[in-house]
C-alpha positions as CSV (number, residue, x, y, z in Angstrom):
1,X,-6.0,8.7,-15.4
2,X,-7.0,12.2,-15.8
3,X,-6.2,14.5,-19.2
4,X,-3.6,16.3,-17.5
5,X,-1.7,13.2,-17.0
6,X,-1.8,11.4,-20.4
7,X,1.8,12.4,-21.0
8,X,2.4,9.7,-18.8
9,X,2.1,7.1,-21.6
10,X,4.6,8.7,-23.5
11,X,7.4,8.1,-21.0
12,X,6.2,4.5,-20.6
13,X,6.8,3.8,-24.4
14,X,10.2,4.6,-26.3
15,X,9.7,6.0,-30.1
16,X,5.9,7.0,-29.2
17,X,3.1,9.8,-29.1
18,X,0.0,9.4,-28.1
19,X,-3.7,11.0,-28.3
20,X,-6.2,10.3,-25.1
21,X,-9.5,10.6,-23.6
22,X,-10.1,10.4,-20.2
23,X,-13.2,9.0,-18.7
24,X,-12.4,10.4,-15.3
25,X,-13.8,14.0,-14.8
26,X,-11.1,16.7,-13.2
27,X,-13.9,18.7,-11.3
28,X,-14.3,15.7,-9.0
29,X,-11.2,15.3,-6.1
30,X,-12.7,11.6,-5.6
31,X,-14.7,9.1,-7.0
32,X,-16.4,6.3,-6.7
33,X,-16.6,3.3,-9.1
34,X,-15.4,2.5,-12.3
35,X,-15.3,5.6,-14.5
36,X,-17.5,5.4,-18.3
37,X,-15.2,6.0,-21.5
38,X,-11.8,6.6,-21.9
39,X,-9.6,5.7,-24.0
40,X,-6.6,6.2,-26.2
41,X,-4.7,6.5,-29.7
42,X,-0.6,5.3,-30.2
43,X,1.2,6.1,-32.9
44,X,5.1,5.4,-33.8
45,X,6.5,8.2,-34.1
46,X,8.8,7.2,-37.3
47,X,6.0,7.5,-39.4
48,X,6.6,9.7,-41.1
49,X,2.9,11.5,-41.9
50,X,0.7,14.4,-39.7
51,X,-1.1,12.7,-37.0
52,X,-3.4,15.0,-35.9
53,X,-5.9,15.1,-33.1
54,X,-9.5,15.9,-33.1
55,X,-11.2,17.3,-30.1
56,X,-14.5,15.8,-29.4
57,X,-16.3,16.3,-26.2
58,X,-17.9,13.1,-26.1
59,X,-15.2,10.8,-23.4
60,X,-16.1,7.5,-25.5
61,X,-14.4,9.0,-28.5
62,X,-10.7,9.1,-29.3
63,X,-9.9,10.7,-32.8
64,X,-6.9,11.6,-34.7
65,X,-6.5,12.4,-38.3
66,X,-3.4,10.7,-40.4
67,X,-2.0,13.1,-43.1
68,X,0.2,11.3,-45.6
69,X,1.2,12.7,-48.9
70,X,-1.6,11.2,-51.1
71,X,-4.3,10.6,-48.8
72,X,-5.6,10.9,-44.9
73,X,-6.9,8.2,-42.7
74,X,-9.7,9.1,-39.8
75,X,-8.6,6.4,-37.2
76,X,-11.4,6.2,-34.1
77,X,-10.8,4.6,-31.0
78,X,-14.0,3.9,-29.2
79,X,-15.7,2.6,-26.1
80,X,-19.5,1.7,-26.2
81,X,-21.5,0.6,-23.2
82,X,-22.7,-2.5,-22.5
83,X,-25.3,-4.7,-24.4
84,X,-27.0,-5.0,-21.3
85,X,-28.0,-2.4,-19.6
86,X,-30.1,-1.6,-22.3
87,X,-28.6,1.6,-22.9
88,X,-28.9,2.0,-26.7
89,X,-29.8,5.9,-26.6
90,X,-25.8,6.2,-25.7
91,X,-24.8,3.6,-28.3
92,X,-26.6,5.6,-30.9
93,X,-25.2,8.6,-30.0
94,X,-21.4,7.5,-29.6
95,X,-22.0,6.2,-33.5
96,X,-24.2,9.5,-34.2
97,X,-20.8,11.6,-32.9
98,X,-18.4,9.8,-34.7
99,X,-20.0,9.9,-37.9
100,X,-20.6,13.5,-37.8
101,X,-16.3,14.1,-37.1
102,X,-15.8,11.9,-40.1
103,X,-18.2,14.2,-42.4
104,X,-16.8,17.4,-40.6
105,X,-13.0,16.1,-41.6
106,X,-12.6,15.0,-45.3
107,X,-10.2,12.0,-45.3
108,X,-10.3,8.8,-48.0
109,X,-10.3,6.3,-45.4
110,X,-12.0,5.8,-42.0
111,X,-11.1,2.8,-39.2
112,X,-13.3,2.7,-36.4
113,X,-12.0,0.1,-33.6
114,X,-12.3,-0.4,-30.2
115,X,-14.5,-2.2,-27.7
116,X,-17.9,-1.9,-29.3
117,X,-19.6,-4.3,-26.8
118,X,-21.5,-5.8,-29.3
119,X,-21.3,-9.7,-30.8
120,X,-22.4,-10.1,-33.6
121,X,-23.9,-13.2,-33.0
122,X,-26.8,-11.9,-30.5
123,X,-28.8,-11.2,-32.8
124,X,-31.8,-10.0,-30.2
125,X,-29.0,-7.6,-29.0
126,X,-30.2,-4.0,-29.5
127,X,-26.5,-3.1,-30.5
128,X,-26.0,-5.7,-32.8
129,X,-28.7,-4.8,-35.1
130,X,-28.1,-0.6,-34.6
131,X,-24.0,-1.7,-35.8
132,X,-25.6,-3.4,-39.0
133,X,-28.4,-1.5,-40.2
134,X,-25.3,1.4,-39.2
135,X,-22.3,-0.5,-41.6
136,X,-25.3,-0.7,-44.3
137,X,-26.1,2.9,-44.3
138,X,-22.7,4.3,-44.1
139,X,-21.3,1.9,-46.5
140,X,-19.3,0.4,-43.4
141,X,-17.9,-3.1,-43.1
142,X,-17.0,-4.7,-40.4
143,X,-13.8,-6.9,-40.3
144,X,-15.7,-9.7,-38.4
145,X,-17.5,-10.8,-41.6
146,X,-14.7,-10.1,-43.8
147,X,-13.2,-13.4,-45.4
148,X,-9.9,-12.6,-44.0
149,X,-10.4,-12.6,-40.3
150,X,-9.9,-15.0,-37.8
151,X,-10.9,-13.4,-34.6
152,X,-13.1,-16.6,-32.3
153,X,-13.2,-14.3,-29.7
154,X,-12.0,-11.2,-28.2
155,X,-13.0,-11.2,-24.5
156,X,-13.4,-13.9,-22.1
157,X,-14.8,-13.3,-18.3
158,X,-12.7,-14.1,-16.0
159,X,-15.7,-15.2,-13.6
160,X,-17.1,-17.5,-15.2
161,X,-15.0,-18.1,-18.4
162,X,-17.6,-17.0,-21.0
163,X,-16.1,-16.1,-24.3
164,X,-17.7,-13.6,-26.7
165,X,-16.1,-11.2,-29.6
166,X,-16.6,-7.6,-28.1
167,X,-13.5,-5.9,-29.9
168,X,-14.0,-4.7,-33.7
169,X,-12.7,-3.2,-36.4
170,X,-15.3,-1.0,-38.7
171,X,-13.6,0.2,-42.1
172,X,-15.2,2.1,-45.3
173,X,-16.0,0.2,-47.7
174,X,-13.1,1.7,-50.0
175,X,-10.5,-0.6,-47.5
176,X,-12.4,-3.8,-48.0
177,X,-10.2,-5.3,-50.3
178,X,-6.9,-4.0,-48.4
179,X,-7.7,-6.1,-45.7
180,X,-5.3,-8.8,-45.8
181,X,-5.7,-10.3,-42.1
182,X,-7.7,-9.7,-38.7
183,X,-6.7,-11.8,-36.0
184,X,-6.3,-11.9,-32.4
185,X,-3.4,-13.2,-30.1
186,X,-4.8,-15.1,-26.8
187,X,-1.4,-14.7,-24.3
188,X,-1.1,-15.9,-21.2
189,X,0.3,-12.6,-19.4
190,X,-2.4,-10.4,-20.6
191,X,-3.9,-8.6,-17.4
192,X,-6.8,-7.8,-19.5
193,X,-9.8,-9.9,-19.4
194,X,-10.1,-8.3,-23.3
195,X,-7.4,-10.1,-26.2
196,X,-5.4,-7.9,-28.3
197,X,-7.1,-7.6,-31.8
198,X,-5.2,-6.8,-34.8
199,X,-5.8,-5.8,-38.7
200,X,-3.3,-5.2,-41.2
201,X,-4.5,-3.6,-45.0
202,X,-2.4,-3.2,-47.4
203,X,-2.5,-0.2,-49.5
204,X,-1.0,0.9,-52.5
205,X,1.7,3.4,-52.1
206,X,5.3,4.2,-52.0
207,X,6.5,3.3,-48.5
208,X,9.7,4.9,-48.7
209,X,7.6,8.4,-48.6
210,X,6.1,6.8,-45.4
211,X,9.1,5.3,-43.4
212,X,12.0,8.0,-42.2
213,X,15.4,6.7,-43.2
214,X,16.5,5.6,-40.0
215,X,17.2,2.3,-38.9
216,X,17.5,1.5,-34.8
217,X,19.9,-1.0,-34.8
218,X,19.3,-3.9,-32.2
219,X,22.7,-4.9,-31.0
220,X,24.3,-6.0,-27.8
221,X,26.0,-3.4,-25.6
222,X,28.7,-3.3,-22.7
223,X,27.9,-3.2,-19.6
224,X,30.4,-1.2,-18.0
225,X,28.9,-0.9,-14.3
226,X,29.0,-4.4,-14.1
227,X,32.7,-5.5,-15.1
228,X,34.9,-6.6,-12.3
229,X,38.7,-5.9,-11.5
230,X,39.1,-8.9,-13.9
231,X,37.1,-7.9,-16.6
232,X,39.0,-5.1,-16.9
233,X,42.5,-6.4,-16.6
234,X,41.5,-8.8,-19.4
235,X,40.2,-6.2,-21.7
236,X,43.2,-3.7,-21.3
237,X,45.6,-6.9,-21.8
238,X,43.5,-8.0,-25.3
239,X,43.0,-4.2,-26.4
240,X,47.0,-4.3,-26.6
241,X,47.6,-7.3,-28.4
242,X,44.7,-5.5,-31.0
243,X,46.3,-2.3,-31.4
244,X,49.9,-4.1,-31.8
245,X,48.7,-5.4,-34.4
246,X,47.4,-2.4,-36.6
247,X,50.0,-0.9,-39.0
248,X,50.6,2.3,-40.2
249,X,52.3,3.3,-43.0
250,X,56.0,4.8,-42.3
251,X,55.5,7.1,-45.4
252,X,52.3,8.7,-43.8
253,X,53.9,9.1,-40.0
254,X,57.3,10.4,-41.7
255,X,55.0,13.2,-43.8
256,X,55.8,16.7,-42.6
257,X,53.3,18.1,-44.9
258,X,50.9,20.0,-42.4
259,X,48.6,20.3,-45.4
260,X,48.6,17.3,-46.6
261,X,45.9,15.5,-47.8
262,X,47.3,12.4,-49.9
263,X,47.2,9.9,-46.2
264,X,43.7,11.3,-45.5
265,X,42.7,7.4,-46.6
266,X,45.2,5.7,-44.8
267,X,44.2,7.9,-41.6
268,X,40.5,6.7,-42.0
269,X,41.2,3.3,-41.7
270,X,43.9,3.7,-39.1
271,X,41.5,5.5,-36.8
272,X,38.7,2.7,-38.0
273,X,40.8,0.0,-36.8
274,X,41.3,1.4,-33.8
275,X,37.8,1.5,-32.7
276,X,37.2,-1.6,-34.5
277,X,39.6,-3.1,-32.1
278,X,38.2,-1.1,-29.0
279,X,34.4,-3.1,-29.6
280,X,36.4,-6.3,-30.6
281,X,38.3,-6.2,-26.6
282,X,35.0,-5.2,-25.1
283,X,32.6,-7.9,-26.7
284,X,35.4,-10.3,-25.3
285,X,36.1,-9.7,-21.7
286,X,32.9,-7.5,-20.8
287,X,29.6,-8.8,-19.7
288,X,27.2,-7.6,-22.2
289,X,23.8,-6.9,-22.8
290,X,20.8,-9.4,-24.6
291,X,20.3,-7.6,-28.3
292,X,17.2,-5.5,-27.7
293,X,17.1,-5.7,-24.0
294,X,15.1,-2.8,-23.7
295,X,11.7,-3.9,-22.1
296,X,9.7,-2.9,-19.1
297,X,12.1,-3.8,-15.9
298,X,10.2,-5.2,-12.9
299,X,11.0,-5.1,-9.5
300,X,10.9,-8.6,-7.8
301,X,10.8,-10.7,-11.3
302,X,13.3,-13.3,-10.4
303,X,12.2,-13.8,-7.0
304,X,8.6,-14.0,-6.8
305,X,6.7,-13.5,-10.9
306,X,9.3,-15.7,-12.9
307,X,8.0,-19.1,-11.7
308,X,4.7,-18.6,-11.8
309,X,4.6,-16.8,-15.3
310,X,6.4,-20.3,-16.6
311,X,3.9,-22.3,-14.8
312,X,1.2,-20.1,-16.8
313,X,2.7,-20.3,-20.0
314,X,3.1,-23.6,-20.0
315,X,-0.6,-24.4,-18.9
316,X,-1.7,-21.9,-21.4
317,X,-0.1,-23.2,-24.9
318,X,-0.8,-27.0,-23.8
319,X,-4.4,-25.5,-23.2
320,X,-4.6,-23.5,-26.9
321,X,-3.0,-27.5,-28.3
322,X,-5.7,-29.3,-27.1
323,X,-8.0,-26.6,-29.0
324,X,-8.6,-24.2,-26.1
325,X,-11.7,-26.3,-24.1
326,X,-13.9,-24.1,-22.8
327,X,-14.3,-26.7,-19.7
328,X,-12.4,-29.4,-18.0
329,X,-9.4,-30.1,-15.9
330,X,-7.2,-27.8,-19.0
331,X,-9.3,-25.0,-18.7
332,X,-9.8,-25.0,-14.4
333,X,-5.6,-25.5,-14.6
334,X,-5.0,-23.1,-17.2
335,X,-7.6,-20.8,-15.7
336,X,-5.9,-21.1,-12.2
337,X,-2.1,-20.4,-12.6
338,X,-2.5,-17.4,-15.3
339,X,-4.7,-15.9,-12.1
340,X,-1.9,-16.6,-9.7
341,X,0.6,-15.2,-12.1
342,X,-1.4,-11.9,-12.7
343,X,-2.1,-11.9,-8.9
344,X,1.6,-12.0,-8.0
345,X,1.8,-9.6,-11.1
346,X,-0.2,-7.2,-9.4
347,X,1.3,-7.2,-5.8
348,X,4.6,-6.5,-6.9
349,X,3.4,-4.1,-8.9
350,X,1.8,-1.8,-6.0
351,X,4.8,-2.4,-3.9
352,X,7.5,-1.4,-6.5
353,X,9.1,1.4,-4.3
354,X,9.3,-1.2,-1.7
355,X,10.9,-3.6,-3.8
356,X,13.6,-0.9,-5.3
357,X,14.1,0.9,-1.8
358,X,15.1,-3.2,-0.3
359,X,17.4,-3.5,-3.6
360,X,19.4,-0.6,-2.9
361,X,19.3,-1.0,1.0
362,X,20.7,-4.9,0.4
363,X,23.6,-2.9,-2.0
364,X,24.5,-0.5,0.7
365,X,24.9,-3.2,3.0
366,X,26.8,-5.6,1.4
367,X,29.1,-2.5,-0.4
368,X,28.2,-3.8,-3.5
369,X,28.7,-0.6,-6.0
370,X,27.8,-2.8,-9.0
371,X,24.3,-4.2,-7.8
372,X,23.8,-0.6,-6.4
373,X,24.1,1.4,-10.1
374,X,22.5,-1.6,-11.5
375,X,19.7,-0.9,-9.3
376,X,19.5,2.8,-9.9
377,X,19.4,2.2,-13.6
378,X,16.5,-0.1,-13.5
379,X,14.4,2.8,-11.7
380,X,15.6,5.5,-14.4
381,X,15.0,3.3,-17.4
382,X,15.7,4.4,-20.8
383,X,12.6,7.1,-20.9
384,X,13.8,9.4,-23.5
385,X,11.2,11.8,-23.5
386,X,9.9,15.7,-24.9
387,X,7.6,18.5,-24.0
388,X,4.5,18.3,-26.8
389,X,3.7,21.5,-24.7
390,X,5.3,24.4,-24.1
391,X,3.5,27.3,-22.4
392,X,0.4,27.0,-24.2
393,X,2.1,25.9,-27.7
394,X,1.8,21.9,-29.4
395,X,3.2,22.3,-33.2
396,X,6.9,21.8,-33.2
397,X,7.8,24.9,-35.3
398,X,6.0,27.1,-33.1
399,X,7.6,25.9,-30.2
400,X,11.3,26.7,-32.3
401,X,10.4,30.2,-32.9
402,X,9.0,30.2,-28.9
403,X,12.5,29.9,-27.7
404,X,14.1,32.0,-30.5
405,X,11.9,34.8,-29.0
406,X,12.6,34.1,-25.6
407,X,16.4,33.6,-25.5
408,X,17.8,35.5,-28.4
């Protein structure tokens, strides 16, 4: 993925901005081989704080700044080269980079994370003894030793089923004691060959000065395009009985007061009923959606992925009860179906268009209108997404006043 096309995550992810590096270079039309660095920052974008990015020209480096009230956080996504190659001059000056951001940016706190490529335990590893005499010069700690994680390993090969802890956290010493866990989650339907890491600190501050006052409620929801002649015929016939049953006052229909603002209560509730009853008739006789049904939809699911992400799954947690072997006929079977799921994962993946294209063809054919909008729907999603650049311009005010100008 190339810079110009980082806005794609955003319209992947509902309720998020992003910050990225890319480790492809835009000079070159083609190229050959996995591409060095690149990588990425998230963010919800209900925080409410400053997030602001910091441009670096080194590709291993992703940095923003987080501005809240009382204090800033540098956060640092990175991505170090291999232990192996013997490449430490890099390594030194990824580390040699980022430490000279942090000191050009004041901020209170500093998180480094990423994959470091560096276990701790190899202790004849040059990177391993660069990242400690680093953490003790710095006055850096790294999560891995802290009391509170519970990381056993981050990566695991899928060649020959190696394990090793790759992915860290490094903090400043000032969050040590805010750390209150590190862990990582091993799932089944991870296409990475790298596990998710996580850290949570807690820190002392208000957190309704962090969280905007919204709430996104997670409810179920009609499903109009799919309701039948039937489903309609029932839903008009209960809506009735409902609104029969609502009274209104005969003093407040008889008022000929055009003023009057004594029945503005008894109005409220009248029209509250009335949509009260509305939901009430549709919950009943309409198919509805699952509460939060809002994830990634993929083409081909039901009819080629769903069996063999249950056959995974289920190899998979009887593989983590019997204390994740690292050999033995659990690990080949667990090994083997959570390949064939991320294989048939993969192929319906490249042939999406396909996929849709057959959908809406099979709709057509059969002059289904329901399984045809349904189908459409699917491909438009629920990407709900805006500019963060407009004609040259990122801050949000400025882009305000930029169409003020331009259309008063």
């Amino acid at each position: 993925m190339f810079d110009c096309q980082s806005h794609l995550l955003n319209e992947c992810l509902d309720n998020v901005n992003s910050h990225c590096i890319s480790g492809m270079n835009a000079d070159y039309a083609l190229s050959r081989g996995r591409r060095f660095g690149g990588c990425a920052i998230l963010w919800n974008i209900s925080l409410k704080c400053s997030v602001e990015p910091i441009v670096c020209s080194n590709n291993r480096l992703c940095v923003v700044k987080v501005i809240f009230d009382s204090y800033s956080i540098i956060v640092c996504n990175m991505y170090m080269p291999c232990d192996n190659t013997g490449d430490i001059n890099t390594y030194n000056e990824v580390w040699a980079d980022a430490i000279n951001i942090c000191n050009a940016h004041d901020a209170q706190y500093v998180i480094f994370a990423g994959d470091l490529n560096t276990d701790l335990t190899r202790h004849n590893s040059a990177h391993t003894t660069g990242l400690i005499d680093l953490c003790r010069s710095e006055n850096f700690t790294c999560v891995k030793t802290h009391p509170q994680c519970q990381i056993d390993y981050s990566y695991e090969s899928k060649i020959n089923g190696q394990k090793s802890c790759l992915d860290h956290f490094i903090i400043s010493d000032n969050l040590h004691d805010s750390v209150q866990s590190c862990y990582v989650a091993h799932d089944y339907d991870n296409m990475s060959d790298h596990s998710v890491v996580y850290l949570n600190l807690l820190l002392n501050f208000d957190v309704s000065h962090i969280l905007v006052d919204t709430v996104i409620e997670n409810v179920s929801k009609p499903m109009w395009w799919k309701a039948s002649h039937g489903n309609i015929v029932n839903y008009k016939t209960h809506l009735d009985q409902l609104l029969n049953d609502i009274d209104l006052p005969v003093h407040v229909i008889s008022c000929t007061d055009v003023m009057c603002d004594r029945h503005r209560d008894n109005i409220q509730l009248y029209h509250d009923n009335i949509v009260t009853a509305c939901l009430q008739a549709s919950t009943s006789c309409i198919p509805m959606s699952k509460p939060g049904q809002r994830g990634r939809n993929i083409p081909g699911w039901n009819n080629y992925v769903k069996s063999h992400s249950e056959t995974a799954k289920f190899w998979h947690g009887l593989w983590k009860a019997n204390g994740s072997p690292n050999s033995g006929i659990l690990f080949d079977i667990r090994r083997k179906t959570r390949y064939q799921y991320h294989r048939v994962l993969k192929c319906i993946a490249r042939n999406k268009s396909t996929i849709n294209a057959s959908k809406i063809a099979e709709g057509f054919i059969n002059n289904c209108n329901m399984n045809f909008w349904s189908e459409i729907k699917k491909i438009q999603g629920h990407q709900h997404t805006m500019a963060t650049n407009i004609d040259g311009i990122n801050d949000a005010p400025s882009i305000a006043n930029h169409f003020h100008d331009k259309y008063r």
